[in-house]
C-alpha positions in Angstrom: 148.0 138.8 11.7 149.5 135.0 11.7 152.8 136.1 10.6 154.7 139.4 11.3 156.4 140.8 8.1 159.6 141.8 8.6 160.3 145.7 8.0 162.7 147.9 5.8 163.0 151.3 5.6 164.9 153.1 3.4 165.6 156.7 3.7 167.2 159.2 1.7 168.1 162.6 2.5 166.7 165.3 0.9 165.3 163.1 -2.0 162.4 165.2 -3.3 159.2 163.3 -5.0 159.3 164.6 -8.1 162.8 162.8 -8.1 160.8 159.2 -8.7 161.2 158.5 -12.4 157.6 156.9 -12.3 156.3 160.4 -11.8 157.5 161.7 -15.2 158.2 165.4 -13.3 162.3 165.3 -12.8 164.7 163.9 -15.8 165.6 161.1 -13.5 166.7 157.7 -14.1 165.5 155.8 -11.3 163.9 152.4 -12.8 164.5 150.1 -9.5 162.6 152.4 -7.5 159.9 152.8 -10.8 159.7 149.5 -10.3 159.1 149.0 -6.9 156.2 151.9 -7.3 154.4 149.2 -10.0 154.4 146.5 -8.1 154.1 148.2 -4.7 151.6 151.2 -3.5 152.7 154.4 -4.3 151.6 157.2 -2.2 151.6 160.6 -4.2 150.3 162.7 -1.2 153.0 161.8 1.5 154.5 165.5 2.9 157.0 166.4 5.1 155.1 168.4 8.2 159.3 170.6 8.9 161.0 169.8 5.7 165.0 170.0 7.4 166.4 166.9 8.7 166.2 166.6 12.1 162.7 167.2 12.7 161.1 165.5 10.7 163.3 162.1 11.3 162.3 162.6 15.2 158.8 162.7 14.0 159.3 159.7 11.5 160.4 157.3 14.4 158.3 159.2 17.5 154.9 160.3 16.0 155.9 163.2 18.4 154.9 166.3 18.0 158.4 168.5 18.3 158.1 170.3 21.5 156.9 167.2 23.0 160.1 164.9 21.4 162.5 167.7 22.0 163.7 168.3 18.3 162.5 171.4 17.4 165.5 172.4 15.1 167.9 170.5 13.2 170.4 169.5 15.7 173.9 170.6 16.6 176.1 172.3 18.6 174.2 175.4 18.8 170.7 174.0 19.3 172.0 171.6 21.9 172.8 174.8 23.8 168.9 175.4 24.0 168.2 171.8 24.8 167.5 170.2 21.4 168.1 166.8 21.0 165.6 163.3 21.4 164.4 163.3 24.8 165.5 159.8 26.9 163.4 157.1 27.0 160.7 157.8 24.5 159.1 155.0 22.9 159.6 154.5 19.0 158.8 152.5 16.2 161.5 150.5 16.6 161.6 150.1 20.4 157.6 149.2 20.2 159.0 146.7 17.2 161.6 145.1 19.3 159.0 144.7 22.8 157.4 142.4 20.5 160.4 140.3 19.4 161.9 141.9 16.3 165.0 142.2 15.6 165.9 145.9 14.9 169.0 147.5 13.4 169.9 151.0 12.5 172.5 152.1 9.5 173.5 155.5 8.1 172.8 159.0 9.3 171.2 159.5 12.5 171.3 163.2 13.7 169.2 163.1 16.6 172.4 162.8 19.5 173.2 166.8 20.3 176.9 166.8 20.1 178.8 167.5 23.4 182.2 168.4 23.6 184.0 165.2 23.1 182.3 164.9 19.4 184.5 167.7 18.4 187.5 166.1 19.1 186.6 162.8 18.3 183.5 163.8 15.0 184.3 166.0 12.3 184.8 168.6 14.6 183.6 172.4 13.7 182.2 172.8 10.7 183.1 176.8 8.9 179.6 177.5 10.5 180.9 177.1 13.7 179.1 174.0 15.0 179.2 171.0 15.2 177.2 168.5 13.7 178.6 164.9 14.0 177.7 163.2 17.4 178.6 159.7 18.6 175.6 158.1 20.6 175.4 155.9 22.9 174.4 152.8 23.5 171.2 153.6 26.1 170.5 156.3 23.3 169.6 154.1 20.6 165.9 154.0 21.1 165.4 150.5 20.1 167.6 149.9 18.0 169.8 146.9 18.8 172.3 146.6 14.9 174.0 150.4 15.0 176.0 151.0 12.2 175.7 154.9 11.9 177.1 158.6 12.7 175.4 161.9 13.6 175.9 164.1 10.7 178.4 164.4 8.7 178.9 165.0 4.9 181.5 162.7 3.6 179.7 160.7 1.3 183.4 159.9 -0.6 184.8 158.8 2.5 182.2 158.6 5.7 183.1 157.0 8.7 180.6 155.3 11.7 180.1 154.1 14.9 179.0 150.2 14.9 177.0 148.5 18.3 179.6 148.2 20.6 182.2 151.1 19.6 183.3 153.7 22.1 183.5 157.5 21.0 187.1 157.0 19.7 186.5 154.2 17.9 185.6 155.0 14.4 185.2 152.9 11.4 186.8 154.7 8.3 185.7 154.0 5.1 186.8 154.9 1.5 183.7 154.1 -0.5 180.5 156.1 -1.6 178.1 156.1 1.5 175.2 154.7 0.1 176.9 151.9 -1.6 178.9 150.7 1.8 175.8 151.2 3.8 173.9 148.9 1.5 176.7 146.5 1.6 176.2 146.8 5.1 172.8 146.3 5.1 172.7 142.8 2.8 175.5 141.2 4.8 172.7 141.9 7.9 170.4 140.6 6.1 172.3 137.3 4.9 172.9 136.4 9.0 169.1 136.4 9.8 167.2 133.5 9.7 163.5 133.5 9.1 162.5 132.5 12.8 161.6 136.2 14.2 160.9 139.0 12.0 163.1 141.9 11.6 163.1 145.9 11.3 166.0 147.8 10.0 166.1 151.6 8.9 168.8 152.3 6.2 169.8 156.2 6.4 170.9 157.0 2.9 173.0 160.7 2.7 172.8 161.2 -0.8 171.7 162.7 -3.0 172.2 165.4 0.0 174.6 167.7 -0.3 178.0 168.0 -1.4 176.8 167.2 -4.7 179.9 167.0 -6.5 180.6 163.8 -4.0 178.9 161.2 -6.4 180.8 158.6 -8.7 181.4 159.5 -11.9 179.4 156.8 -13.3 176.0 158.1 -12.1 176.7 161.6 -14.0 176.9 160.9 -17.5 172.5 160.5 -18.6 172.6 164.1 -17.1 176.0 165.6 -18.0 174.6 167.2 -21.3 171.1 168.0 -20.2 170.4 172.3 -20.6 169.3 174.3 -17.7 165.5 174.4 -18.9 165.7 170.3 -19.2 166.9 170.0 -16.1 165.0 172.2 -14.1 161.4 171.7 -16.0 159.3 172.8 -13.4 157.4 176.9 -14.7 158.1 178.1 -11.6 161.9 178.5 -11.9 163.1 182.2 -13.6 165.5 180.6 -16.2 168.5 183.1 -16.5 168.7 183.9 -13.1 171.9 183.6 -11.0 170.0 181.2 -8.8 168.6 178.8 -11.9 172.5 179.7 -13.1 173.6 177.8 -9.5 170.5 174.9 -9.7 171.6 174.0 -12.8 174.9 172.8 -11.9 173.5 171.2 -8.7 171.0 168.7 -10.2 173.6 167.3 -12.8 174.9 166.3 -9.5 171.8 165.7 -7.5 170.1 163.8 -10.4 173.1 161.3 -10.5 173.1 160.7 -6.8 169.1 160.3 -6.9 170.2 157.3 -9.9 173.0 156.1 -7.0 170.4 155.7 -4.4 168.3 154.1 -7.2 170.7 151.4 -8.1 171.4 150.6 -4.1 167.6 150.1 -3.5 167.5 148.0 -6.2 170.4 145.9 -4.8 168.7 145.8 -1.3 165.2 144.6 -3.0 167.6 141.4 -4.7 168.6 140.7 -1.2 165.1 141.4 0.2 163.8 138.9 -2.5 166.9 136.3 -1.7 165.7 135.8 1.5 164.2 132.0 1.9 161.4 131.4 4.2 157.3 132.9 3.9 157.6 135.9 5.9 156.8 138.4 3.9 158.7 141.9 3.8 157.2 145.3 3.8 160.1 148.0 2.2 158.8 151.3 2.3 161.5 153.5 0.5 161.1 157.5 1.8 163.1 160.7 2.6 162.8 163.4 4.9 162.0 166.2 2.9 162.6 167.4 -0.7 164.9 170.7 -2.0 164.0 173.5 -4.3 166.6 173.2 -7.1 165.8 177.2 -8.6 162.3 176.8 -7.9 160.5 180.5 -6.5 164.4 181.7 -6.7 165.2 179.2 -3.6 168.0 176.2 -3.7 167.6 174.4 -0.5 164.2 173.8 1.9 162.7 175.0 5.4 159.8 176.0 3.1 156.1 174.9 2.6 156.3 174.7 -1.2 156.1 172.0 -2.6 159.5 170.9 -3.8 160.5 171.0 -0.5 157.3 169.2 1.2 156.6 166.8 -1.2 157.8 163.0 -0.1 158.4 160.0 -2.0 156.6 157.0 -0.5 156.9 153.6 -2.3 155.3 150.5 0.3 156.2 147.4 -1.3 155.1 144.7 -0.2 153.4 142.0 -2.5 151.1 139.7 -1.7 150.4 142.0 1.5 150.2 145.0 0.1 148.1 145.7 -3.0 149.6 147.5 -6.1 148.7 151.1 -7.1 148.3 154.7 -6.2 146.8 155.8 -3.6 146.0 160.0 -2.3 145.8 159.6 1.2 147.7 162.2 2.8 150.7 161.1 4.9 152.6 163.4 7.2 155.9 163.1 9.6 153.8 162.5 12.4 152.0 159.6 10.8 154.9 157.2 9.7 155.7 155.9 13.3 152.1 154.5 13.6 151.8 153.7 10.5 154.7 151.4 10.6 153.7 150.0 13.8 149.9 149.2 11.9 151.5 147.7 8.9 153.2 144.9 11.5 149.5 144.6 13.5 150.8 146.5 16.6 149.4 149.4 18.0 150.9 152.9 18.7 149.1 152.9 22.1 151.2 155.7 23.4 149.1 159.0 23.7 152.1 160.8 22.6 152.4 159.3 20.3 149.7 161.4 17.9 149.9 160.3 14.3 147.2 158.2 12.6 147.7 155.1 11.5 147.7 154.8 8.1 148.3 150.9 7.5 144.5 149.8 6.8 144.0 152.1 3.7 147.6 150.8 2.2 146.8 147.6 3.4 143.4 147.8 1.5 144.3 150.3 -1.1 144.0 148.9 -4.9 143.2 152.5 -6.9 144.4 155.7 -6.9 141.1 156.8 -5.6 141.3 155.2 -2.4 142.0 156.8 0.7 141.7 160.5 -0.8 139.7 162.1 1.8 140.5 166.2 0.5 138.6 167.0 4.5 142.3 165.6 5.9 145.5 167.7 5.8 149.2 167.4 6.5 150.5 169.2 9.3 153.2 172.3 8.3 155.8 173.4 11.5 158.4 175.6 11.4 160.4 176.6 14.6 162.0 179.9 15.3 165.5 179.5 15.9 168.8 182.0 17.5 169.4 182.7 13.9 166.3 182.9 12.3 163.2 184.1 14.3 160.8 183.5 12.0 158.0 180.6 12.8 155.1 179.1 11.0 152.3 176.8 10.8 150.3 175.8 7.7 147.8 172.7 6.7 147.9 171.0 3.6 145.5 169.1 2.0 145.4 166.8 -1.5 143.7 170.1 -3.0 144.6 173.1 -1.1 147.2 174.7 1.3 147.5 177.6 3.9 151.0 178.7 5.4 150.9 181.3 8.1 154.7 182.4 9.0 155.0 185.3 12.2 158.1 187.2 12.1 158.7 189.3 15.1 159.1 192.3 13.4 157.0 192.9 10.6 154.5 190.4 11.5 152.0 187.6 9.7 152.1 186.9 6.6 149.8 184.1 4.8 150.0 182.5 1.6 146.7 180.1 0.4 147.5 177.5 -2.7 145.1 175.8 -4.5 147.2 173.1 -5.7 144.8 171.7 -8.5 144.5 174.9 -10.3 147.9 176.2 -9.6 150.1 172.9 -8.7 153.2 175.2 -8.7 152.3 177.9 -6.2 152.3 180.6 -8.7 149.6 182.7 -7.7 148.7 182.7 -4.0 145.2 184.0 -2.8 144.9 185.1 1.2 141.9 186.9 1.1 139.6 184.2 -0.8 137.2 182.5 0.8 138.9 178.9 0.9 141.4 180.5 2.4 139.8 181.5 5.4 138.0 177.8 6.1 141.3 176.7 5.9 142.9 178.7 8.0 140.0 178.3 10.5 140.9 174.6 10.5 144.1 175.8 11.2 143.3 177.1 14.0 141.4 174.5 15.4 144.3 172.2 14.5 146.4 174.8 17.0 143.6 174.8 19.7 143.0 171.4 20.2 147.0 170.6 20.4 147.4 173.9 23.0 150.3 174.9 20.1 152.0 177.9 21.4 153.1 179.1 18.2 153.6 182.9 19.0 151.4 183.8 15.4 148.3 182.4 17.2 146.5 185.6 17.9 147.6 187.1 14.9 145.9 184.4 12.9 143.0 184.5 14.6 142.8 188.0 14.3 143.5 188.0 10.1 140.3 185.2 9.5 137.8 185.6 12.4 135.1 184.5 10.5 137.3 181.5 9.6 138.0 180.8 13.1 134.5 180.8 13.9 133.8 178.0 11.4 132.6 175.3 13.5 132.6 172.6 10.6 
């Protein structure tokens, strides 16, 4: 590669797929991000592998596995207990970037530091859960990132605050602006004091349209203010007149206007991307960390394999490097890290490090036939935690899926998707035949990574024809 491209991610908490406009599934109004999808690739099979924050953003930047990158759980006062938290010194994306002479910075939510008892006083202390969630980290904790303009976790999107490179724990910026509009400030003034001599990677951590919902401007609300319930949630796998589609409803009139919020500041960071003189060019590859249910199978939030929860946005844009169009290959949190890396010609030569590269096929990809290989799957991981024992595992391919979830006291259960004849998880089969190969890839998934998941033997024991499957 003659000339590295420089790198910006964008990531937006629980900004489900069906959220992108282009898609024609939500009622959205997103037409900065529809137009990035145009002119950039947009990857319709991109999935969350543990659909809650922490997690999956440890496997975004590691390509760690989470027993092996420590963050099995979201993270906070209670999991830090049980050692949760991003080990030291593990290579990332961005540490890997900067070892080659970019220039990295970091901006938004982090919530990978396990708080310690100093964040209470000087974080948002407990939260009425009992935890604590906010976390200050420090500088040696930054894991390549040099630019730090961030905070652990905390949901103030009216009026956030953060920690910037060289602040101590007390030292807090206070700000009295929507989150993702001063972070995208933030962000284009960084990008205005870089010159074009060495390339550079920065990660902008976008809250909304996470939760509170009510904390969005009023100007994003009113294309959704008068929409009905059965507009709003359109998916057939919501129960309409139910308390719970009762409680969705008033959510995504909220939700959908911070999903337009987050639109218009992606739009303003692609005017700055494009202001930029010089020939380097810029890959921005616009993402979240999982999806929410909004009434969908009776559920509001996620830590579940459907769908609305797995399902990711993925918009690389980066033309003249990147070809337009759609492409199916299956992207999971594990595969992002390398990917990245592959997308600036460096290799994720770390054996930890276990995700597959997916840069050659976007790099390549011109149709929405290419990469769609249905023999690959997304990995599903759910850890049992003090409060909810309950664990899973599950594979998901472009056509198909199998979730296996063992709960300590009444056992396995398994639920098999076909998602081309039933995309909305309506109707699911166990006992069919697909499910069984599926599940006996599962299973060789789980052997060849020495998983311990305590549902092993139980799976084995529900498809031992499956597991016998040699492929």
């Amino acid at each position: 590669m003659a000339m590295r491209p420089n790198i910006l991610v964008v990531m937006a908490d629980q900004f489900r797929a069906s959220a992108l406009g282009v898609l024609g599934e939500d009622p959205v109004h997103t037409p900065n991000l529809d137009r990035l999808a145009r002119e950039g690739c947009l990857a319709t099979q991109a999935v969350s592998s543990y659909p809650v924050c922490s997690p999956h953003r440890a496997m975004f930047l590691t390509g760690m596995r989470p027993e092996v990158n420590g963050v099995t759980l979201n993270v906070h006062s209670e999991s830090a207990l049980d050692g949760v938290g991003l080990r030291d010194g593990l290579p990332t994306w961005a540490s890997l970037l900067r070892d080659r002479g970019y220039r990295t910075g970091y901006i938004g939510k982090w919530h990978l530091e396990p708080p310690v008892a100093e964040d209470e006083l000087h974080g948002e202390g407990r939260r009425d859960d009992g935890k604590v969630w906010d976390a200050w980290s420090p500088p040696a904790r930054r894991f390549g990132f040099d630019f730090w303009y961030s905070y652990g976790a905390t949901d103030r999107h009216l009026a956030p605050h953060y920690w910037t490179t060289d602040a101590e724990r007390h030292e807090r910026v206070e700000v009295d602006r929507w989150s993702a509009e001063h972070e995208t400030d933030v962000a284009i003034a960084y990008l205005a004091d870089l010159d074009d001599a060495a390339p550079f990677a920065l990660m902008v951590s976008l809250n909304p349209p996470h939760q509170p919902f009510d904390q969005v401007p009023d100007r994003y609300r009113a294309p959704y203010a008068d929409l009905d319930e059965r507009t709003l949630l359109n998916r057939p796998n919501v129960a309409h007149g139910t308390p719970v589609a009762e409680e969705a409803a008033a959510i995504a009139r909220d939700y959908f206007a911070a999903v337009t919020g987050v639109d218009e500041q992606v739009g303003r960071l692609a005017e700055a991307v494009a202001r930029r003189e010089g020939s380097r060019p810029t890959v921005t590859l616009f993402t979240s960390d999982h999806g929410m249910q909004l009434g969908s199978h009776g559920l509001l939030y996620k830590n579940v394999a459907y769908e609305e929860s797995v399902r990711l946005p993925l918009i690389v844009h980066a033309p003249g490097m990147v070809p337009a169009g759609e492409t199916g290959l299956i992207i999971d949190s594990l595969d992002f890290a390398p990917t990245i890396l592959g997308l600036a010609g460096i290799p994720a030569d770390d054996p930890r490090m276990v995700g597959r590269d997916r840069s050659a096929v976007l790099l390549e990809a011109e149709s929405s036939a290419a990469g769609a290989d249905d023999s690959e799957a997304a990995l599903y991981l759910r850890h049992a935690s003090r409060a909810d024992p309950a664990s899973g595992r599950g594979l998901r391919t472009r056509t198909a899926k199998v979730i296996a979830t063992w709960h300590p006291e009444t056992g396995l259960d398994v639920q098999f998707f076909d998602l081309v004849s039933d995309p909305f998880e309506l109707d699911s089969r166990p006992s069919c035949a697909d499910a069984a190969a599926l599940a006996g890839e599962l299973l060789r998934v789980l052997d060849a990574t020495d998983d311990p998941w305590a549902g092993r033997s139980a799976l084995t024991a529900a498809y031992p024809a499956g597991a016998r499957v040699t492929g």
